[in-house]
C-alpha positions, 0 to 999 in steps of 0.5 A: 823298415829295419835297415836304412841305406840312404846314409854314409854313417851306419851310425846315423842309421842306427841313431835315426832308427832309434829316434823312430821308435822313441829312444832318447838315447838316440839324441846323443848321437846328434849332440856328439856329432855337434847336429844340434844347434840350439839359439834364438829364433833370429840366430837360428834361421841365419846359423841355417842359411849359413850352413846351407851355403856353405854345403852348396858352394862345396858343391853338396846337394843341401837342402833347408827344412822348417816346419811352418810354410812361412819360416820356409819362404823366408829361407827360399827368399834369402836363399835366393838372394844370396844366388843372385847375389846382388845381379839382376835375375832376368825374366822373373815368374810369379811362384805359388809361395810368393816368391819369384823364379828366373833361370838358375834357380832351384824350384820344388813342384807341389802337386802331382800331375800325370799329364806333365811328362818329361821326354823319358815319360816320367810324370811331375810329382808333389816333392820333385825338385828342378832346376830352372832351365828357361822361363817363357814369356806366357809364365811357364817354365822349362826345368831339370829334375835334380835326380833324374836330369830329365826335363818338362815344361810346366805352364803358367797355371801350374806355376802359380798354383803348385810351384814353389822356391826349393831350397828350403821346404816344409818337414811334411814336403819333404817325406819324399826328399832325399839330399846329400845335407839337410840343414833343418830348423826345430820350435821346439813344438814339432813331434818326433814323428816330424824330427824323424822326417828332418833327421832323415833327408841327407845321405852325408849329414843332417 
């Protein structure tokens, strides 16, 4: 690919195109859009929840990367916190990254599966996201793809095996993720390959 069309910025498309083929130079546009947010690991996490709910109640698509699973349920956990906000979520289920889903919450779906369909025919894909519409009492759920708006019932099995918080997912997770923001967290030990992934998943900034 030579042309990107997914963001507002043709500039952040020349600058993430840069970045792919290894330019330093590209950097510069991050460090004078003020992206890059250098801190400590505790700092850092907290600076990213903040932006993200910020970005969500101004009501943008946003979403959270990092690149180890753990660093992701921390995010997903909090992230869901600050959602319930204290109140009491109801029906809960069991998710495969050991966090819980009630109604509300958003949710990303790890494993394709042809034979989960919506009623427009489309099929549950490793990457989709969801909004949690109902959860029954045999633990599966009923959700809303963010995209197409369509809706399935996942099962119980599925749940628990592939279905994970989604407001926060890892770099590698996210290949095929695309958000109006992406508020993403670096070590400092990731490739560019990944930075370019992370660079690359908000439409308005990342």
């Amino acid at each position: 690919l030579t042309q990107l069309m997914r963001f507002t910025d043709p500039a952040e498309a020349a600058a993430s195109l840069a970045l792919r083929d290894g330019n330093p130079a590209a950097l510069a546009f991050y460090a004078d859009t003020k992206r890059l947010h250098p801190s400590d690991a505790a700092t850092i996490t907290s600076q990213v929840l903040t932006a993200w709910a910020t970005d969500r109640r101004a009501g943008l698509d946003a979403i959270m990367l990092a690149p180890t699973r753990d660093l992701v349920a921390q995010l997903n956990h909090q992230a869901r916190e600050l959602r319930l906000q204290g109140g009491t979520p109801g029906r809960e289920v069991q998710l495969a990254d050991g966090n819980r889903a009630s109604v509300g919450d958003l949710v990303i779906t790890r494993h394709n599966n042809r034979t989960l369909r919506s009623r427009g025919g489309d099929w549950v894909k490793n990457g989709d996201r969801w909004h949690v519409t109902n959860v029954h009492r045999d633990g599966s759920l009923t959700a809303q793809h963010l995209r197409t708006h369509k809706s399935v019932r996942l099962p119980a099995d599925y749940v628990e095996a592939w279905t994970e918080l989604g407001y926060a997912t890892t770099i590698h997770t996210a290949q095929g993720v695309t958000a109006d923001t992406c508020h993403g967290l670096l070590t400092g030990t990731e490739t560019r390959q990944q930075l370019y992934t992370m660079a690359t998943r908000g439409r308005h900034a990342n």
